[in-house]
ZAMARGU-4260 file (C-alpha; in steps of 0.2 Angstrom, whole numbers, plus 5000, padded with zeros to 4 digits):
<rodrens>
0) 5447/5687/5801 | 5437/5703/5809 | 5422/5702/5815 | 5415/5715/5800 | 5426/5705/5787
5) 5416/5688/5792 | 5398/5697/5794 | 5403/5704/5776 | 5406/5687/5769 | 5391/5681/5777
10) 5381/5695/5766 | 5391/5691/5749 | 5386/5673/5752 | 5368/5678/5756 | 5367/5688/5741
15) 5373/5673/5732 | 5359/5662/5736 | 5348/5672/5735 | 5354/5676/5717 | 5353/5658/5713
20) 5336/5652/5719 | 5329/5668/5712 | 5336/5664/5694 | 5329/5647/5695 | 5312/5652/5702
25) 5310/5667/5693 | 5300/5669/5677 | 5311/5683/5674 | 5328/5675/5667 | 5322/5663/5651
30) 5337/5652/5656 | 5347/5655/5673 | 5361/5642/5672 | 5374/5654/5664 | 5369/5667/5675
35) 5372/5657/5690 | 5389/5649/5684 | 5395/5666/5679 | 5390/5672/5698 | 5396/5657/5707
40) 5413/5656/5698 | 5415/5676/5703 | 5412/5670/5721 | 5423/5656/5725 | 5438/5664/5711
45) 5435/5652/5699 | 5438/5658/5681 | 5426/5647/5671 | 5410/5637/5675 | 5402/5622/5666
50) 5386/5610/5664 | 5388/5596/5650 | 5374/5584/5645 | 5374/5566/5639 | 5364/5562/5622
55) 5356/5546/5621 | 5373/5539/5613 | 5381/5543/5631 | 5390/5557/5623 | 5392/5574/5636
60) 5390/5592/5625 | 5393/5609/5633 | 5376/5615/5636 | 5382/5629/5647 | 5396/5641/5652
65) 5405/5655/5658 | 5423/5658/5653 | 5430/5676/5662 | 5445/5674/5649 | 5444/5670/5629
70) 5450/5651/5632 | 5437/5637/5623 | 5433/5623/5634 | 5429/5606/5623 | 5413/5607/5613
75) 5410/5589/5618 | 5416/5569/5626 | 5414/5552/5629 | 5417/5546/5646 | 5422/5529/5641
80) 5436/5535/5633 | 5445/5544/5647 | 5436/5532/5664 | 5434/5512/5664 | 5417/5504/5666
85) 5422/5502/5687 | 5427/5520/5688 | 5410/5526/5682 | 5401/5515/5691 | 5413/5521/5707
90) 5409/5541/5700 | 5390/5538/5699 | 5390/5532/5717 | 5396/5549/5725 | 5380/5557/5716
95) 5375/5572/5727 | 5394/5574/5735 | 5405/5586/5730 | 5419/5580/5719 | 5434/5591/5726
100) 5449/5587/5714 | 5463/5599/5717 | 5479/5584/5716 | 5484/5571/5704 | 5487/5562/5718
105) 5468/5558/5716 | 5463/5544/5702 | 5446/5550/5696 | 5452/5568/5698 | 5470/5565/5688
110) 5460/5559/5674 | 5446/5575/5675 | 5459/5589/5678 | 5468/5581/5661 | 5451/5580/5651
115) 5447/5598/5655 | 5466/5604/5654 | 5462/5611/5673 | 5474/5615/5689 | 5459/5614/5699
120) 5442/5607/5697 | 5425/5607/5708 | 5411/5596/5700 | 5398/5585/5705 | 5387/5570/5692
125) 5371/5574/5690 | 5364/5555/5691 | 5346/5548/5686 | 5339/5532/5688 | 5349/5517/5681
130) 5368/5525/5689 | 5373/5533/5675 | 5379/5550/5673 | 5367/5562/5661 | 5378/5578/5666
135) 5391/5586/5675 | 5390/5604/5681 | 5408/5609/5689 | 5420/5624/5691 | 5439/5625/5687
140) 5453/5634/5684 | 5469/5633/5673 | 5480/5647/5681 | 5485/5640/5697 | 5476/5629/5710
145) 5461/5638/5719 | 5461/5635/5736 | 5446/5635/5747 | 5444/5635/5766 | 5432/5619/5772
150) 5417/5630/5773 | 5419/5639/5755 | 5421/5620/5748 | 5403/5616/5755 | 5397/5632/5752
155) 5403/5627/5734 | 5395/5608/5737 | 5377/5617/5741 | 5377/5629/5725 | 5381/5614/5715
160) 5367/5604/5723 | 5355/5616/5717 | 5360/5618/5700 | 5360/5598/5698 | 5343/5598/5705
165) 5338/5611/5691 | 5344/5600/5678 | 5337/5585/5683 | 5321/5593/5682 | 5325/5600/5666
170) 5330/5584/5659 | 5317/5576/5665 | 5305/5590/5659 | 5313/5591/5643 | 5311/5569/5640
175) 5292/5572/5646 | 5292/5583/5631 | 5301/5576/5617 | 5289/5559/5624 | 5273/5571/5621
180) 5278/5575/5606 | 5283/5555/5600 | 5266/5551/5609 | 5257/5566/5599 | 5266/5560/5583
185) 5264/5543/5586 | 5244/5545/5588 | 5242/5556/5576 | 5250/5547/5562 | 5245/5530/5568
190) 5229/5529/5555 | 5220/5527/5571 | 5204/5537/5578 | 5209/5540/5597 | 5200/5552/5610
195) 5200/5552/5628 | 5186/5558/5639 | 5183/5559/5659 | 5176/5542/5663 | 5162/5547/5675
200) 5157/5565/5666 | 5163/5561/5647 | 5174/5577/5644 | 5183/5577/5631 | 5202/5579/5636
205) 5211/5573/5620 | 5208/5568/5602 | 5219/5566/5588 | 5220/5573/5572 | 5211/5561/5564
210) 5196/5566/5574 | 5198/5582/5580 | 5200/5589/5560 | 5184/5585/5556 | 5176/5595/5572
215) 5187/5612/5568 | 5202/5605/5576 | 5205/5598/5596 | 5203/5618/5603 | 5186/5617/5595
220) 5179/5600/5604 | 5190/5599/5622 | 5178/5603/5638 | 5164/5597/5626 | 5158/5578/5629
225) 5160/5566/5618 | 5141/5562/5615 | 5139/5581/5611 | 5152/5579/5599 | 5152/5563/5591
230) 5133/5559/5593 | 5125/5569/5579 | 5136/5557/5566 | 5132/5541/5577 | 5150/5540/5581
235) 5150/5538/5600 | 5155/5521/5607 | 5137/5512/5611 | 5136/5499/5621 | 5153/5501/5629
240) 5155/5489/5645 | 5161/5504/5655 | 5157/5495/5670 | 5171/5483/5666 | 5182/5494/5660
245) 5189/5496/5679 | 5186/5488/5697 | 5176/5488/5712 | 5191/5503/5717 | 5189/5512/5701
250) 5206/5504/5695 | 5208/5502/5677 | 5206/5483/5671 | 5205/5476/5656 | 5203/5483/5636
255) 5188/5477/5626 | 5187/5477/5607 | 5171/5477/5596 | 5167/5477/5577 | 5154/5489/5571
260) 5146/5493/5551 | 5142/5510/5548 | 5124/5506/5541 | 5126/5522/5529 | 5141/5519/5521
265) 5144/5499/5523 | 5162/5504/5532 | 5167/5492/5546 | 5177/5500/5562 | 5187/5489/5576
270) 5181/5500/5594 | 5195/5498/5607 | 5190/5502/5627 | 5200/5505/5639 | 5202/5516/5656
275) 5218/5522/5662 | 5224/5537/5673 | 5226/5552/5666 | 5238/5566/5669 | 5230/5574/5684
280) 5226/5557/5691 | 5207/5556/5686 | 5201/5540/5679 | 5198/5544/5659 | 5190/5535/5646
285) 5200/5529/5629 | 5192/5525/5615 | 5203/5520/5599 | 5192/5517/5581 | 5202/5511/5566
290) 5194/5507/5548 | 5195/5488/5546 | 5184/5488/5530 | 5196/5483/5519 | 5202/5469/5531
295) 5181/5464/5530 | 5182/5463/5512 | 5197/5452/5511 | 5190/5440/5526 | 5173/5437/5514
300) 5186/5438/5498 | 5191/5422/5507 | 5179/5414/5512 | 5167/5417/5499 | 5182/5408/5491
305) 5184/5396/5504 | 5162/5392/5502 | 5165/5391/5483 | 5168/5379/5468 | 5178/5388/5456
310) 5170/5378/5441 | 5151/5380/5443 | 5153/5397/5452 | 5140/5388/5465 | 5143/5387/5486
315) 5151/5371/5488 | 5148/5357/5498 | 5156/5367/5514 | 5142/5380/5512 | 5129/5370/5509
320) 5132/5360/5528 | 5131/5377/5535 | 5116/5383/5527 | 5106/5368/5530 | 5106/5368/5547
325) 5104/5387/5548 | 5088/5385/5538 | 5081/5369/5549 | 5083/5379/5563 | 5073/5394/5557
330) 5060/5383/5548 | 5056/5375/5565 | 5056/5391/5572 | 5044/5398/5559 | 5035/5380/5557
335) 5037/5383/5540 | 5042/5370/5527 | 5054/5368/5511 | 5063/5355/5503 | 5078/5346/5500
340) 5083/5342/5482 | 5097/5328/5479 | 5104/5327/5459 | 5116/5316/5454 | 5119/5319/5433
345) 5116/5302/5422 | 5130/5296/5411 | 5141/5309/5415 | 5157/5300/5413 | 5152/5295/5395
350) 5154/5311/5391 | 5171/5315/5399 | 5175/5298/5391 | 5170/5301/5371 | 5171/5323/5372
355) 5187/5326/5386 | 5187/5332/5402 | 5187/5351/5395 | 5170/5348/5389 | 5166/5339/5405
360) 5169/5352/5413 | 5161/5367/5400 | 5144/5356/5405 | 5147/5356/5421 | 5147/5376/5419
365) 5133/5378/5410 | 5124/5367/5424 | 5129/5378/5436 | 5125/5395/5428 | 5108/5387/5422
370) 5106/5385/5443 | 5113/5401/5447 | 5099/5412/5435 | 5085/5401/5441 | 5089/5402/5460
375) 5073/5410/5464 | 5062/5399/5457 | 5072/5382/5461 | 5079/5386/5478 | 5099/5389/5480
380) 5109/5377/5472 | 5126/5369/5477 | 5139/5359/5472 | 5140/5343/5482 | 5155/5335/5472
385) 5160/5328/5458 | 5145/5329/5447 | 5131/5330/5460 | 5121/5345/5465 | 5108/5349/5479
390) 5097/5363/5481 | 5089/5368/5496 | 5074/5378/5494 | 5065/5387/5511 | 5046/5392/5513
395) 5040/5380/5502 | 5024/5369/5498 | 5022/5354/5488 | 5018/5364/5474 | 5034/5373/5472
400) 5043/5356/5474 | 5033/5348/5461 | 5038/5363/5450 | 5054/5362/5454 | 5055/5343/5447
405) 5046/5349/5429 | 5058/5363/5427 | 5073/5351/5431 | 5067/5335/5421 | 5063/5347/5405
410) 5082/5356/5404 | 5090/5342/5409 | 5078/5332/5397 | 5086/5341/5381 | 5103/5348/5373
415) 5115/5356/5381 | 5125/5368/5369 | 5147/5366/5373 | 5153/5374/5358 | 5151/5364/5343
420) 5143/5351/5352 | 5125/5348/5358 | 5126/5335/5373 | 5111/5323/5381 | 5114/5324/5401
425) 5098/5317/5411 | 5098/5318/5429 | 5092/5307/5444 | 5083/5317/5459 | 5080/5312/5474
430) 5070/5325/5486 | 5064/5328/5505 | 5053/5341/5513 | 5061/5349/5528 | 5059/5349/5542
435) 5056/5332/5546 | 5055/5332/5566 | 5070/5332/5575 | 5081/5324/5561 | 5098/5331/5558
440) 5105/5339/5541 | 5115/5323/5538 | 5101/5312/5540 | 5090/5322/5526 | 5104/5321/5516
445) 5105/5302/5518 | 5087/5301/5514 | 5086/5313/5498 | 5103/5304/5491 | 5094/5286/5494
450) 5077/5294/5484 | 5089/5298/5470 | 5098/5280/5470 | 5080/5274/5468 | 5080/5283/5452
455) 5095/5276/5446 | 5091/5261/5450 | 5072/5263/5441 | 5081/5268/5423 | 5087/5285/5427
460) 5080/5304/5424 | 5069/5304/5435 | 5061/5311/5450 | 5056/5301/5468 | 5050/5311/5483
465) 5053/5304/5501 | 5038/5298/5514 | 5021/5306/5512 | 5018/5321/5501 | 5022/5336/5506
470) 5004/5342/5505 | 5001/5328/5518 | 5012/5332/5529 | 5005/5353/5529 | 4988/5345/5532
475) 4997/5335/5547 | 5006/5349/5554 | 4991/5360/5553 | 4980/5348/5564 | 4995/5344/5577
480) 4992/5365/5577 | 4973/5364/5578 | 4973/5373/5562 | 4957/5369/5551 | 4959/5362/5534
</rodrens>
């Protein structure tokens, strides 16, 4: 070859490149692949060009190509069905060599020059993480075998380097994409409130639809803080534990989670903290807020019916444990005083005996409404089993007790209507004031139930008090205080 002839080549091959890595850096060209096959397959003599992609079914379609005659190249192929398992695994392992077929002598290139119908065939895998190919870009020919000197076969090997380096990027680019948009989609249809904010300044950098709607939309509320925003509704996250949220390095740690009521509309929301990196590398803040009202309402649905008794409609004997020692513990606090009121229904199995248990029960009822509507005179009732009842009564005196037992003694004293029967039920009480020193709620119980067996014992319907009165005790208290009477 003459010197000229070589410096010429030199300039074509020149051009070449530099047509190449202008299409793919250029802002110019929307997309330079056919461009580049059309201008490589020109160079080397090759009469059609190629890139397939695999879906996510492993399935290769022809994204690109350039044919210089009217022949169809196929639309689309499995590998499996023309290479074994071993022979892509062997293929995926030359990624970045060129993969020179030009003889049938060749095992992998016998079976590519009979997929694509060639006489000679130039391609190289274009392999991602995991040793799979996701494309192929490659030149051929159908006439006649294409023969290339050593230095045009890795002149050909470079120009397919840089085209499998722009697809991965663009099938990497593209997977960030369609992942944004799953993300977006995802978050936006999640029925969650979700918005992310710079950690340290607390500029807003993302919120989804269900928060940025109400603000005229995310282009109305990004750049802006998040307690400029959300602070007027008293929507921003108090009392967050950002200095947990990452390390001593500034490393995101652990999420924290919260339950919060709305005072102005009774709504109840689950706040979600956590820090995490964001796009540019910043450390960001991510607050998530879902409505859990509905899940509130069916947590006390339960356990107002887990603290009932489904007859008498009164907290049950569960409720009253609880309560009782809530209210001892406040009293002493307060140094207040109340009582402790033990009933125990007299005869009451005569009546299921001679009327039936329905119209045991219908008394029971009517006891237990009777309670209910009289609640804040007598103190809240409960249903202690079977047919016995306590009330527990807070910030009392002596008075109030003894007008407790008069209220009691009188209804329980007369009829009660069931229907067409009017039944006698007296009732045996038994009381204690409370607080009585350091004496727990069971040991009050004890005493109030051993007052009311007293009763019983004494002939029924009627009322015994334990220890001193209560006025005594006041009087007691008082002077322990140095409080004068």
């Amino acid at each position: 070859m003459e010197t000229g002839d070589m410096q010429n080549d030199n300039e074509k091959e020149k051009d070449l490149f530099v047509s190449i890595f202008r299409r793919i850096s250029g802002s110019e060209y929307d997309e330079p692949v056919p461009g580049i096959l059309r201008a490589t397959c020109d160079f080397f003599g090759f009469y059609s060009g190629f890139v397939y992609e695999a879906d996510h079914r492993g399935i290769f379609h022809l994204r690109e190509h350039y044919l210089c005659r009217n022949e169809r190249l196929k639309d689309s192929f499995l590998l499996s069905d023309y290479l074994t398992p071993r022979e892509t695994e062997e293929l995926a392992g030359q990624a970045g060599e060129i993969v020179y077929l030009n003889s049938r002598k060749n095992r992998l290139g016998k079976k590519f020059l009979e997929l694509f119908s060639a006489k000679t065939l130039i391609m190289l895998p274009v392999i991602l993480e995991g040793k799979i190919p996701i494309a192929f870009a490659g030149l051929m020919d159908r006439r006649n075998p294409v023969r290339l000197s050593r230095k045009e076969i890795n002149d050909a090997d470079a120009v397919l380097s840089v085209l499998a380096g722009y697809i991965k990027t663009r099938v990497y680019r593209q997977r960030l994409e369609y992942a944004l948009d799953s993300m977006k989609t995802i978050v936006n249809n999640a029925g969650i409130e979700i918005y992310v904010s710079d950690f340290h300044s607390g500029e807003l950098l993302f919120a989804n639809d269900a928060i940025a709607s109400r603000y005229g939309g995310m282009d109305s509320i990004i750049g802006k803080t998040c307690l400029s925003v959300f602070a007027a509704e008293g929507e921003a996250a108090g009392g967050c534990p950002k200095d947990r949220l990452v390390d001593t390095k500034g490393n995101p740690t652990r999420a924290y989670s919260w339950d919060v009521q709305n005072a102005a509309t009774g709504s109840w929301y689950r706040i979600l903290n956590a820090a995490c990196r964001w796009v540019d590398g910043r450390t960001a803040h991510v607050v998530s807020r879902i409505d859990i009202t509905e899940n509130k309402r069916n947590e006390e649905t339960i356990r107002r019916l887990a603290e009932t008794d489904s007859l008498c409609g009164l907290p049950n004997r569960r409720k009253f444990s609880d309560d009782l020692e809530k209210s001892l513990s406040d009293l002493r606090k307060k140094g207040k005083r109340g009582y402790l009121l033990f009933m125990d229904l007299d005869d009451f199995k005569a009546i299921n005996d001679t009327l039936g248990h329905l119209q045991g029960d219908s008394l029971l009822y009517s006891i237990g409404k009777f309670l209910r509507e009289n609640e804040e005179e007598l103190g809240r009732a409960y249903r202690f089993g079977g047919d016995e009842f306590v009330i527990l009564a807070e910030n009392k005196k002596s008075g109030d007790l003894h007008r407790t037992r008069e209220i009691l003694l009188e209804k329980f004293g007369g009829k009660w209507k069931l229907g067409r029967h009017a039944v006698s039920c007296g009732v045996s009480m038994g009381a204690v004031v409370i607080p009585q020193g350091t004496m727990s709620g069971r040991e009050l119980v004890d005493i109030a139930d051993r007052m009311m067996y007293e009763v019983k014992k004494s002939g029924k319907h009627g009322f015994r008090e334990a220890g001193p009165p209560a006025e005594k005790i006041e009087k007691i208290e008082k002077k322990r205080l140095g409080i004068k009477i």
